[in-house]
C-alpha positions in Angstrom: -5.4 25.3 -1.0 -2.0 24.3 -0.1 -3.2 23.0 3.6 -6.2 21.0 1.9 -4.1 19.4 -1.1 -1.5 18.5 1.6 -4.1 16.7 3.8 -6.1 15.1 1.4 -2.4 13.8 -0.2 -1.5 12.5 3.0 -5.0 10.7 3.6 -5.2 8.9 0.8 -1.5 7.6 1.5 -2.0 6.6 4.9 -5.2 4.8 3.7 -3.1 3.2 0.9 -0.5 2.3 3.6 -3.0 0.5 5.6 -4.3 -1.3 2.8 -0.9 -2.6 2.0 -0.2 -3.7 5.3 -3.4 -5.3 5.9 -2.7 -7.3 2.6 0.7 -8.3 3.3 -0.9 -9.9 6.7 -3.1 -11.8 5.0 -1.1 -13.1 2.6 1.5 -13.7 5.2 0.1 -17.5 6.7 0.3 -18.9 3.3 4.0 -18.0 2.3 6.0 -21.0 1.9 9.2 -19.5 0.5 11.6 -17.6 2.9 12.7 -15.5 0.7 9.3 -14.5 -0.3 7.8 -14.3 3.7 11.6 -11.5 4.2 10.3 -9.7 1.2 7.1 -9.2 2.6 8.2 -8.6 6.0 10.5 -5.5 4.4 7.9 -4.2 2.4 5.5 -4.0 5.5 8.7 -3.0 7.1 8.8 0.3 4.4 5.2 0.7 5.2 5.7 1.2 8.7 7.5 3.6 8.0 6.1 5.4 5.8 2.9 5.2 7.5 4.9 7.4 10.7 5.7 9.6 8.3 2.7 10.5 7.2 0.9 10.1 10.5 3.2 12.3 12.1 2.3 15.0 9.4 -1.1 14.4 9.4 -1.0 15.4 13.0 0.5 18.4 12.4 -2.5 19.6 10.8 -4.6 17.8 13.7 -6.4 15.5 11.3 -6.8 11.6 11.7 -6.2 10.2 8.6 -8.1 8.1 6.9 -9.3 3.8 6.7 -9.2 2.4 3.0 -12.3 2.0 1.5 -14.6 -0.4 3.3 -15.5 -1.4 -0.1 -12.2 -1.8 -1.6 -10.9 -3.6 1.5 -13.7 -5.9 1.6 -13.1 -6.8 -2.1 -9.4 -7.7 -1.5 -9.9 -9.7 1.4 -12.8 -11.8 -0.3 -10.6 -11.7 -3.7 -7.9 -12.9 -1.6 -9.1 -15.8 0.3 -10.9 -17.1 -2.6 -7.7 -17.4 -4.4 -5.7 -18.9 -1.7 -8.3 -21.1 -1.1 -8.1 -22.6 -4.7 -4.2 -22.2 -5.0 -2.0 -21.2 -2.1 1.2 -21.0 -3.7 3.8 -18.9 -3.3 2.8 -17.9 -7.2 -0.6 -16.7 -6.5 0.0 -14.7 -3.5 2.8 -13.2 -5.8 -0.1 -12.6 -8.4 -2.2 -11.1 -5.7 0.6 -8.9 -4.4 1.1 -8.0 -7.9 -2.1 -6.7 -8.4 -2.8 -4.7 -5.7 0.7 -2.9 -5.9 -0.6 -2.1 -9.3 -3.9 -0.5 -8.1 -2.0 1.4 -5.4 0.4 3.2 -8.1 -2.6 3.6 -10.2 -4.4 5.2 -7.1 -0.9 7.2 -5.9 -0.2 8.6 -9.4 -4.0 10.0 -9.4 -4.2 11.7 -6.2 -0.5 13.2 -6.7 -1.9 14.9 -10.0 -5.5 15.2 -8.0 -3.8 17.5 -5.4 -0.9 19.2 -7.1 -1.1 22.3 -4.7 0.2 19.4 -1.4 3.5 20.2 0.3 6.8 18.7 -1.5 6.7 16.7 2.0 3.2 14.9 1.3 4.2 14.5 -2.5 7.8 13.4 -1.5 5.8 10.6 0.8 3.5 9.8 -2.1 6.4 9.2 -4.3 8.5 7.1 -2.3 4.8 5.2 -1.6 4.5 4.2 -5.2 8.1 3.1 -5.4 7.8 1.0 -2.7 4.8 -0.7 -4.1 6.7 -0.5 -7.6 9.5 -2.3 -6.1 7.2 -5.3 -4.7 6.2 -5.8 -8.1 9.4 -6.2 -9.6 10.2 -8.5 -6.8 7.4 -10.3 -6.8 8.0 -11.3 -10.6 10.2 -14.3 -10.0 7.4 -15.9 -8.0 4.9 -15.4 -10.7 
């Protein structure tokens, strides 16, 4: 049970990592602040991270991870470029940022209570996960 809940943990963080990453890239083009583009940068920076983290565990129990959900992905990228092509300010790519950091600790907070039995390593990576994206939407706040 341990092995499973560890896995599944650690797949459903790398696919939130990749989802955050992928997101920060889109949004990236359309940054006009500096301070805003470092933020992002960081962030994706953290993700990195992160995302060796869990990879490296993930192949210690020879499994491959996991994509996001094709679905969810496709929704964020149309959501996305619909909204920067109405308004691409620095604001609405904050709102977007916003949101999706949201659904990520919404997501994070369910699959830590979903798979209890994981390691305190793959819980320990889920937790610093949804600070991270907790974080971005703290920062992001000024830009709102």
């Amino acid at each position: 049970m341990v092995e499973d809940d560890t896995v599944k943990l650690l797949r459903e963080c790398n696919a939130g990592i990749k989802m955050g990453t992928s997101s920060i890239d889109e949004v990236m083009p359309a940054v006009k602040s500096e301070k805003l583009r470092t933020l992002l940068n960081a962030c994706k920076d953290r993700h990195a991270t992160l995302g060796n983290e869990t990879r490296e565990l993930l192949n210690a129990y020879h499994d491959e991870g996991k994509e996001p959900n094709m679905m969810a992905k496709s929704m964020s990228w149309l959501k996305t470029n619909m909204k920067l092509a109405v308004d691409a300010s620095d604001a609405a790519i904050a709102d977007l940022m916003t949101d999706g950091c949201n659904m990520g600790v919404k997501s994070l907070n369910r699959y830590l209570n979903q798979y209890g039995a994981a390691s305190e390593k793959a819980k320990d990576i889920a937790k610093r996960l949804i600070d991270l994206e907790h974080q971005l939407t703290i920062d992001m706040r000024c830009y709102l």
